[in-house]
N, C-alpha and C positions, 0 to 999 in steps of 0.2 A: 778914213772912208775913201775906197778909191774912188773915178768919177761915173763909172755902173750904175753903186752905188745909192750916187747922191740923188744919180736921175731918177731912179726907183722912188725913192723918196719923194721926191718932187711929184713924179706922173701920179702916186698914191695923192697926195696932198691934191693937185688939182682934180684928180678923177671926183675926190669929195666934193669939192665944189661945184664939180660938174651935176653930181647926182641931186646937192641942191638947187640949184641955174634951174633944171632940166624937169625934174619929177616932184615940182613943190606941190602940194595937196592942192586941188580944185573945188571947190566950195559947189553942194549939189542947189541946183536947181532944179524943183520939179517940170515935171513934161519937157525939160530942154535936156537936162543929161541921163543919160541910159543907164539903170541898174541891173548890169551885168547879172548873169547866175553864177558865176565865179571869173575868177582872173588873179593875178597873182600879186603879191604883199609882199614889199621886197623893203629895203633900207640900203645905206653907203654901204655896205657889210658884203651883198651879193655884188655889188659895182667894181668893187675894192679887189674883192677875192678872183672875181673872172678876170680881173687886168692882171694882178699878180699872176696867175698860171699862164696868162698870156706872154707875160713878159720874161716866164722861166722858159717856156716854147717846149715844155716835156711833149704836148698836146695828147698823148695813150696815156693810159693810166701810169699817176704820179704821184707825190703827197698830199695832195689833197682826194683823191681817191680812197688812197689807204685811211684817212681821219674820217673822211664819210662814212665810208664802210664800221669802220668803229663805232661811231654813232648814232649808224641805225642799229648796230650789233647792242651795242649800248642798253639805245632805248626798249627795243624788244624783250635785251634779255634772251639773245638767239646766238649761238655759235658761228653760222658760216652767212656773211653776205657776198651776196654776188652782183655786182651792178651790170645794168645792160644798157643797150640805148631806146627801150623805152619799154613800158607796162607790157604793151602785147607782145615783144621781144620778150620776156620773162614769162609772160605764160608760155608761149612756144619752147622757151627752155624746160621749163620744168617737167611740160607734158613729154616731150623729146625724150629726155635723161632719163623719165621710167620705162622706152622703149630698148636701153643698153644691154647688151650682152653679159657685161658685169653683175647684174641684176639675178642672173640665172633664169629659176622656173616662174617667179615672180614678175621680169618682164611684161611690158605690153606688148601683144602680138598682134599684127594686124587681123581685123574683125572684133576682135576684144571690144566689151562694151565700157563705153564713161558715165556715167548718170551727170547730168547737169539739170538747168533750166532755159527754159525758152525766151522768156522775160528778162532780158539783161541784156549784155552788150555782146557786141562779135567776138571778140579776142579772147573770150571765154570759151567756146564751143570753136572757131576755125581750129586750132592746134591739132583736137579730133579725128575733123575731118584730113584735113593737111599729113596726118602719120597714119592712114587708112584704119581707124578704130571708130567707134559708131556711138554719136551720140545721144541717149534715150533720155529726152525730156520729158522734166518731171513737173506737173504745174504748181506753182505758189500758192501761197494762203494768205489775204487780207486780215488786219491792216501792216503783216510786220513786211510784206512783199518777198520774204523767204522760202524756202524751197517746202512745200509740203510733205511731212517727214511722215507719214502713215503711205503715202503714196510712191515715197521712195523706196519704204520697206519691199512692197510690193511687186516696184519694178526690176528689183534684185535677181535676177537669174545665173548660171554655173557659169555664163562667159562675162560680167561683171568681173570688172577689174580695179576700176577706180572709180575716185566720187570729183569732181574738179566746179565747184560753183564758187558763186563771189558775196559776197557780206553785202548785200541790196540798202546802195546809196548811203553804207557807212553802219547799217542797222545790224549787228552780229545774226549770223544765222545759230540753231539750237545745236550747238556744239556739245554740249551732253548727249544729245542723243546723236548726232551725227558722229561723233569721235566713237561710242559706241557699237553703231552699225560696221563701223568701219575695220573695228578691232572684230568683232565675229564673224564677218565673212570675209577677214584678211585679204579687203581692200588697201590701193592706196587713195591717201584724203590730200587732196592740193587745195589750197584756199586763196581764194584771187581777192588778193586784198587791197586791191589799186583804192576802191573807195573809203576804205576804213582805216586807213591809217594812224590809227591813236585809238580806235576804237577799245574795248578792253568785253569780257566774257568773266563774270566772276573776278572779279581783279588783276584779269589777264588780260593781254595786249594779243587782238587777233592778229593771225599771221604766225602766233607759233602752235600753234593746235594739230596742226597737219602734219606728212612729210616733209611735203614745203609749202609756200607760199607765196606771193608774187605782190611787188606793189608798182605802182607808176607814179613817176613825176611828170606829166604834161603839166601845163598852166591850171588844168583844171582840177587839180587835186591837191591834197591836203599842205604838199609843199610841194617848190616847183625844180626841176633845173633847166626848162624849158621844153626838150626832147628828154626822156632816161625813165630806168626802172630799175628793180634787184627782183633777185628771186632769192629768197631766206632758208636755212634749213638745220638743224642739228645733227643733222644723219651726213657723217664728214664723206663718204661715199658715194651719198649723192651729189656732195658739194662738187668731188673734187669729179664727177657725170660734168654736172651743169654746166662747170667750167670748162672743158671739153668742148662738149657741142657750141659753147659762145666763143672759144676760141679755135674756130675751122676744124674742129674735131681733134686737135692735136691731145698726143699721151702725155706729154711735158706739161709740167705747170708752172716753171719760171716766171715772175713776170717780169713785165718788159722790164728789158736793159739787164737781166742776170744771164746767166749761163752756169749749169751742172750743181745745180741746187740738189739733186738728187745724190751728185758724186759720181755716177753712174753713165755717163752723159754717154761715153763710146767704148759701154762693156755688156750690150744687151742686146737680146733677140728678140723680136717683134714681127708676129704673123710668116709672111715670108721672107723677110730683109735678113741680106746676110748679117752676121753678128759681129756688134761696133757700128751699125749704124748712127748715125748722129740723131740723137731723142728729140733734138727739137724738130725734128721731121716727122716725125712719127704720129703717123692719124691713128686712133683709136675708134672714132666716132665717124658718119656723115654726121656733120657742123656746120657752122657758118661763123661767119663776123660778127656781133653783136655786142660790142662793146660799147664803154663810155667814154668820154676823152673827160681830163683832166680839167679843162676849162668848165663844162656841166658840173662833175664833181666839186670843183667850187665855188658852186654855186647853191650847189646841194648842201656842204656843208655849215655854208652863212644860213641858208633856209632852217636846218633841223633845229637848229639852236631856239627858233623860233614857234619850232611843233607844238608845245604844249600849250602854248597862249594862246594859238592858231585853233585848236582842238577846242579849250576855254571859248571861244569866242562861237566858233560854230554849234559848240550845245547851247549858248545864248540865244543863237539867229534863229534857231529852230526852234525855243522857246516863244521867242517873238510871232516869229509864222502861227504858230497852235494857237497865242492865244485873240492873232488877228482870225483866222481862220472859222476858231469856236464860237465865233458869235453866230454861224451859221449853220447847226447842227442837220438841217433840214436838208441843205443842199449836199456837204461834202460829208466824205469820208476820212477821216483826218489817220495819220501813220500811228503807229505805235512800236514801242521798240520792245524788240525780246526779250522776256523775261530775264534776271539772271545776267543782262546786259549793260554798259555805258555806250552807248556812240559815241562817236566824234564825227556827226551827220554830214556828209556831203552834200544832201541836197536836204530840202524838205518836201515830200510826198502828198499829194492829195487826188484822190479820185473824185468824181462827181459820181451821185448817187441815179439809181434807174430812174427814180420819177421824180426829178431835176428838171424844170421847167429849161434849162439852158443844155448844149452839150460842152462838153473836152473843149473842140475845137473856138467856138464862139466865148466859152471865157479868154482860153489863151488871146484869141485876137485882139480882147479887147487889152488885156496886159500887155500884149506887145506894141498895140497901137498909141499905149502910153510908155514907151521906151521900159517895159519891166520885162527882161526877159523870162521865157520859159522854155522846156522841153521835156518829150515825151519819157517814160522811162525805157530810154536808146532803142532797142530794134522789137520794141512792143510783143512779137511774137515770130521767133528767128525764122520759125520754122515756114512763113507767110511771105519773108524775105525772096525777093529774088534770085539771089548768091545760093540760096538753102533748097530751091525748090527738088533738084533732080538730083542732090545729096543723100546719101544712103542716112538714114537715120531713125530711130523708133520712136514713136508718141508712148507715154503709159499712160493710159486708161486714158486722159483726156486733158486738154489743154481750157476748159473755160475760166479759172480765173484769170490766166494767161491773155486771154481774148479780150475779157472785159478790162482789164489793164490797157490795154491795146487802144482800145477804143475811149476810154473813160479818163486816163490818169495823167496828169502833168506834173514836172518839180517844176520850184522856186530854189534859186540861191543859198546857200547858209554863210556864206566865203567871208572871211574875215574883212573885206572890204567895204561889206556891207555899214550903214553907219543910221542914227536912230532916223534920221529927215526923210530916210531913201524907207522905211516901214513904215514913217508918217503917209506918206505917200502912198505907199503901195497900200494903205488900208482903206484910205480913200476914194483911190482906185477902185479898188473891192465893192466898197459901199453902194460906191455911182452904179455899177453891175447890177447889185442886188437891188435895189432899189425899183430899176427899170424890168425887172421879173416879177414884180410885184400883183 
């Protein structure tokens, strides 16, 4: 063993130590420490792995990239992973890559419509707006908080193009009929699967349903690399689109550190460049930068090892929540998951009902006033949003459950770091509320 090597060895061996010194478990005390709605679950595994790729110094995608990508290719059960550096970078790709020339008449053209929802987060609908195509929200149906599918029917018109919504806080949307829709009016279907990740549709794993699909790893999802995302696809055509636009739009798809993978590197014509130009210059796309580095990737990789127990534990949390929750039938409106479906719940859902002696906001306060966090479900109703107001965009028919979401509805936590002291609590919590509505 030369002496590289041995250091290696050694920096591995203290890094462990380090992770234990550093990140030993903290024992909960009610009302003194705060029950997060998520954060992230790591072990020596994620510690160990980010110093190895540090200490290889590849930093762009390296071997641990490529074993992620396997991984999640793996777990899916999907052909093509594409990592980015983060969830909304991967919606931006996906939506991007169906606007390619490659695509032919099937491209999206600017004014083209997207069907989405209002009720969910920004990085679902900006892509939209951001590639001049128009987004027509479509309102939700209680309790599953997914997109309402008689109403989407509806809002179907001759410049529809695609459908791009996201599986609400983990809870599958009706993918029979939405897969459906999509095939007779030869839409394209993207599915923004940042909160579902393990979720499954009939014994399938969301995220392959669509053309493609998109997940994130911030802290607050189902596994972490701190910043990062993929966009997923079987259609090798649009893989080898998405990879394009994440990497500056180039025609070459080498990765880093190869050269003339093709064979072809300086015996080809492209647009106007005389021929023999060198292909790794060769833009095909407007693109951008959007990649991972190799240090995230491994850290992504110690994480997915972890998905299924992580997935296990969140359909626990949200057991938990329901049946603190159901002791209150009168007040709340408790979630339900789509038929035909498993979650692997990101958050747990609850609205307060109209003739609720309390609102939204006066429960959350008092939850937060006792360190249990909560929040809205993200931008309650996009189209009320600031950013959205003078955005070209269509409502169909109407947005009220939207509204009443808006107004009415909080999550709670499911995250694996939940532990049983921190639901002893937070029921008691609860109780003290109810109690004083009496």
């Amino acid at each position: 063993m030369n002496k590289a090597e041995s250091l290696r060895k050694e920096i591995i061996a203290k890094t462990i130590e380090y992770y234990q010194a550093k990140f030993e478990p903290k024992s909960f005390q009610p009302g003194i420490s705060r029950i997060n709605y998520a954060g992230r679950v790591f072990d020596e595994t994620e510690l160990t792995n980010a110093v190895e790729a540090s200490l290889d110094f590849w930093l762009t995608e390296g071997r641990f990239s490529e074993a992620f990508c396997e991984k999640i290719a793996d777990f899916l059960e999907i052909e093509h992973v594409l990592l980015t550096n983060s969830g909304s970078s991967a919606n931006l790709l996906a939506l991007s890559a169906l606007t390619s020339l490659k695509l032919g008449d099937k491209r999206l053209q600017p004014g083209d419509e997207v069907i989405t929802v209002a009720a969910g987060f920004p990085a679902t609908v900006t892509p939209i707006i951001q590639n001049n195509l128009v987004p027509v929200f479509v309102d939700i149906s209680l309790p599953t908080y997914n997109v309402d599918i008689e109403m989407l029917k509806k809002a179907i018109t001759e410049k529809t193009k695609c459908i791009f919504i996201a599986h609400t806080l983990g809870n599958p949307f009706d993918l029979d009929s939405i897969v459906q829709i999509a095939k007779e009016h030869n839409l394209w279907l993207i599915e923004d699967n940042c909160d579902a990740f393990g979720s499954e549709y009939r014994g399938q794993k969301t995220g392959t349903f669509g053309d493609l699909s998109t997940i994130s790893f911030y802290p607050a999802h189902h596994i972490t690399t701190g910043e990062g995302g993929a966009v997923c696809t079987n259609d090798p055509l649009l893989a080898e689109i998405v990879r394009s636009f994440r990497d500056w739009g180039r025609d070459c798809y080498c990765a880093g550190g190869e050269n003339n993978t093709c064979g072809k590197r300086f015996t080809q014509q492209f647009g106007n460049l005389p021929i023999g130009f060198d292909h790794k210059y060769v833009y095909s796309e407007i693109g951008y930068n959007l990649k991972m580095t190799d240090i995230q990737a491994a850290i992504g990789s110690a994480q997915i090892d972890k998905l299924p127990d992580f997935c296990k534990k969140r359909k626990e949390h949200y057991k938990k929540w329901y049946q603190i929750f159901n002791q209150y039938p009168d007040y709340f409106i408790l979630p339900e998951k789509t038929e035909n479906s498993d979650p692997a719940w990101f958050a747990f859902i609850v609205s307060i009902k109209e003739d609720a002696p309390f609102s939204r906001n006066q429960i959350t306060e008092h939850f937060n006033n006792s360190l249990i966090e909560t929040r809205n479900l993200f931008a309650g109703n996009m189209t009320k949003q600031p950013a959205f107001l003078n955005k070209n965009h269509i409502i169909a028919d109407h947005l009220n459950q939207t509204d009443f979401v808006m107004n009415n509805t909080f999550f709670l936590g499911t995250y694996p770091g939940l532990t049983q002291e921190m639901f002893d609590f937070a029921e008691q919590v609860l109780a003290d509320f109810i109690s004083k509505q009496q």
